[in-house]
N, C-alpha and C positions, 0 to 999 in steps of 0.2 A: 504494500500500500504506500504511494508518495503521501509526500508530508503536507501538500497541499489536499490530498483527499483528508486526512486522518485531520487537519485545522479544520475545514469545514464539519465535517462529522463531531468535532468538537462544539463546535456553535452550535451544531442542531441541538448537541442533547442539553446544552447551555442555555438553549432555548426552549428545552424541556417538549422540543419535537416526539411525538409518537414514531416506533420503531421502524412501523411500515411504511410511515412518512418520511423517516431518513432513507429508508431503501430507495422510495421513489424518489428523490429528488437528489440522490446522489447519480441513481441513473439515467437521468436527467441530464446533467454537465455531462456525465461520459460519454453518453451519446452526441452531445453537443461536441465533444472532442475528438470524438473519432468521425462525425461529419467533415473535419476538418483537418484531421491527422494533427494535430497538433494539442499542445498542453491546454486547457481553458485560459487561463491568467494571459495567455499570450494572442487571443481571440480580441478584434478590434471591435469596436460598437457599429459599425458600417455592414461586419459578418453577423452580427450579433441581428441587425434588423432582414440579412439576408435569409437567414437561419428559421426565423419567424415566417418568413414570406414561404420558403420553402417546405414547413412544416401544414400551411394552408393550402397553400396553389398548386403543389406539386405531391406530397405523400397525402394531401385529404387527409389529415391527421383528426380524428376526433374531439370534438368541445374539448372532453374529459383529457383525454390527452394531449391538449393545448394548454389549458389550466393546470395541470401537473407539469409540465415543461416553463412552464412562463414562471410558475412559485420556485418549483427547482434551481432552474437557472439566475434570478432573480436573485435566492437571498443567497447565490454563491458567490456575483457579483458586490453585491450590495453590504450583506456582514461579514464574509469571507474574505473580498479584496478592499470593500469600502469604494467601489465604482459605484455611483450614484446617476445611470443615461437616465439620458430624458425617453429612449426609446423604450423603457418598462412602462414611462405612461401610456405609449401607444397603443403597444400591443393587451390587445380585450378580446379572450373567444367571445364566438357572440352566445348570448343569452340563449339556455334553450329551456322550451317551451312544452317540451314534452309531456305527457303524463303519464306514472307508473302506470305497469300491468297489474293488476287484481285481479283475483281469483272470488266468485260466489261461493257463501258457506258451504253449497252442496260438492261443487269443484274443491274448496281445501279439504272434504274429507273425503271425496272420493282420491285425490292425489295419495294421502295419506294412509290410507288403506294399502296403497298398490305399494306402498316401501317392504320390503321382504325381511330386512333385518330388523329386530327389536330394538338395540341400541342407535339406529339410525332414524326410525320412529318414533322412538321416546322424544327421540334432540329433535327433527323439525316439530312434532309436538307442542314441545314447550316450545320452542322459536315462535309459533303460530299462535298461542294462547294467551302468551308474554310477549306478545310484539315485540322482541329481541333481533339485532345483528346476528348472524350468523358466529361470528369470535363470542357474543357474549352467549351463544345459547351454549357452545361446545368447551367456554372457559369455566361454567359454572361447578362453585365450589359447595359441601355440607354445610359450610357456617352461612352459606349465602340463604340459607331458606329459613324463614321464618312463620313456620306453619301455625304459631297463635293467632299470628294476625295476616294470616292468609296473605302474606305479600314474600317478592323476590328482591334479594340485596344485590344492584349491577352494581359493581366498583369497577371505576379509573376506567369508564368506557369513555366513548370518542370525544375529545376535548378534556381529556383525563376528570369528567366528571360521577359522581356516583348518582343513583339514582334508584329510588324503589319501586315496583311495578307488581300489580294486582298478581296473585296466585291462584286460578282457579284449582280448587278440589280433585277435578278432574288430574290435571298437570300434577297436582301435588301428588296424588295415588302412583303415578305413573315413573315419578322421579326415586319413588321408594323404593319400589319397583327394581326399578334399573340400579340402586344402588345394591339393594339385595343381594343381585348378581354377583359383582365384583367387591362388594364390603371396601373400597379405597377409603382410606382414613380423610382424604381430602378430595377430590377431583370425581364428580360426577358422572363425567363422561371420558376417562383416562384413554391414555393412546390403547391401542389394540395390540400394539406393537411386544412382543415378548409376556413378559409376568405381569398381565394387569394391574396385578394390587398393587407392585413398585414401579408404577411408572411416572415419571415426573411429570409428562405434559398430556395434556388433552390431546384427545383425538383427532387425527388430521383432517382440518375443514375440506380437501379437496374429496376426501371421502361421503361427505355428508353430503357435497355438490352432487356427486355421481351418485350417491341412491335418491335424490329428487329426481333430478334429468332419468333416471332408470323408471321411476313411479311414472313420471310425470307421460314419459313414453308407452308405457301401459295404459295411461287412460284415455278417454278419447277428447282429451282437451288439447285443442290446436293453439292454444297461446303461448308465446313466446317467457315463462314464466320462470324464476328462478328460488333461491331459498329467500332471497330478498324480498319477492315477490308476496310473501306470507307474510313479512311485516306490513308489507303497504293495506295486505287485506285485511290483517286483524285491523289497523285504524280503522279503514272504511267499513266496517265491520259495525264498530263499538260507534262513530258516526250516527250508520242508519238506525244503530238503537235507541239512539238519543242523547249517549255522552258528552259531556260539556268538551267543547273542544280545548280550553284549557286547559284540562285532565290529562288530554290523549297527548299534549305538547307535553306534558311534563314528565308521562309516561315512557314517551318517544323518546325523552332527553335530546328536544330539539330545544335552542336556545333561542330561536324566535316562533313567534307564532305564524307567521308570515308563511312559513317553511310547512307548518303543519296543517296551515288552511287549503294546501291542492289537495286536500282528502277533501273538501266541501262541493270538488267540482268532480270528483268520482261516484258520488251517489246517488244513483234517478230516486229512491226513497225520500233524502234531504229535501229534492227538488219538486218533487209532488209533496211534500207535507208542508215546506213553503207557499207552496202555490195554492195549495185549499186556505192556509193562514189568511192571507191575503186577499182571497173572496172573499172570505169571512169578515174580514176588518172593512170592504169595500161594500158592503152586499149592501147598506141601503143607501149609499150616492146615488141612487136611480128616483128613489124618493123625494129628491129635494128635487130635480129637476125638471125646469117647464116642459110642454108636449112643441115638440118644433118639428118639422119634415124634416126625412133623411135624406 
């Protein structure tokens, strides 16, 4: 490792950067560098605007991987070398506007049904029921549960925030369940990897990806749907039942609401029980008004 990666790698975690956020954005500069054969630090701001251009006009690089190249490169520039271009203001992927995949209660259980393994059912289970990331359903630990009060302890999730979130009965049955199994003094869902009971790290999430994508291919659901996909539906889920959307933001450990209100534009339920509200409130403006031709 040069000394110039291992400085930067210093600031990130000085910056107290999440670990998969230093991966990405150290591979970020490298690729920046090896676009150009050359060290980063020795990359002009004139390449540096080329590089951008070439990343939209010619590889059609994706939002998401524009916005992880633009933060990457940016604070390698900016806290690493203390280059402050004006061309960081420039460059902005553009806004997208997209809106997640969600799945119908009857599609997340018919998915869930078709997972073959029990340990891989259990995790998107709770992923589904606890609207959890994928890292936090598969990081969950015994002290995280708190079945007095029927809720889940997420610690040091994204933006190294903690957060509590409802435990249904169900979930909760299910987590006993699976500890049963393997009796692990700490880790829920521990690797599969060798002796269970000693294993130090949870389960490989790419695992839990491929028995979804595996379910999800057994059922006759044509949507484009991932484990991610189950967070977006519990919200719109707990939405069309009525949940104060403030709940579902704080649930989510989203840090704006802003973020948590595109569940408001996922569900024809919100938007038909809107819509009768609103006759209702309107219903005798007809009353007051004179008889005139149409």
């Amino acid at each position: 490792m040069t000394q110039l990666r291992q400085r930067m790698l210093a600031d990130m975690q000085l910056r107290g950067l999440a670990l998969k956020t230093q991966k990405s954005y150290s591979r970020a500069v490298q690729q920046l560098a090896q676009h150009y054969s050359k060290t980063p630090d020795q990359i002009t701001e004139e390449e540096l605007r080329d590089y951008f251009l070439y990343l939209k006009n010619e590889k059609k690089a994706s939002r998401s991987a524009c916005t992880v190249a633009l933060c990457g490169i940016k604070f390698f520039f900016e806290q690493t070398l203390q280059r402050h271009w004006k061309t960081f203001d420039l460059v902005r992927p553009p806004k997208s506007k997209k809106l997640p995949v969600v799945l119908s209660q009857d599609e997340v259980r018919c998915v869930l049904s078709k997972v073959r393994r029990s340990h891989y059912r259990i995790c998107l289970t709770t992923i589904y029921a606890c609207g959890l990331r994928l890292q936090e359903g598969i990081g969950l630990e015994v002290r995280d549960i708190d079945a007095d009060r029927e809720m889940l302890h997420i610690r040091q999730a994204k933006g190294w925030r903690d957060r509590y979130v409802p435990l249904p009965q169900t979930a909760l049955t299910l987590l006993r369940q699976q500890w049963v199994i393997h009796r692990h003094p700490t880790l829920l869902f521990p690797s599969l990897r060798g002796a269970t009971k000693q294993a130090t790290q949870p389960m490989n999430p790419s695992g839990v990806q491929r028995a979804f994508k595996a379910a999800l291919g057994d059922s006759s659901i044509s949507k484009p749907a991932t484990v991610h996909t189950l967070r977006h539906s519990w919200a719109t889920h707990l939405l069309e039942a009525g949940v104060n959307l403030r709940l579902i933001q704080l649930w989510l450990g989203h840090k704006s609401l802003q973020t948590t209100a595109i569940y408001t534009h996922l569900t024809r339920n919100a938007e038909t029980l809107a819509g009768e509200k609103i006759n209702h409130l309107m219903a005798d403006l007809a009353n007051h008004q004179a008889d005139v031709p149409w």
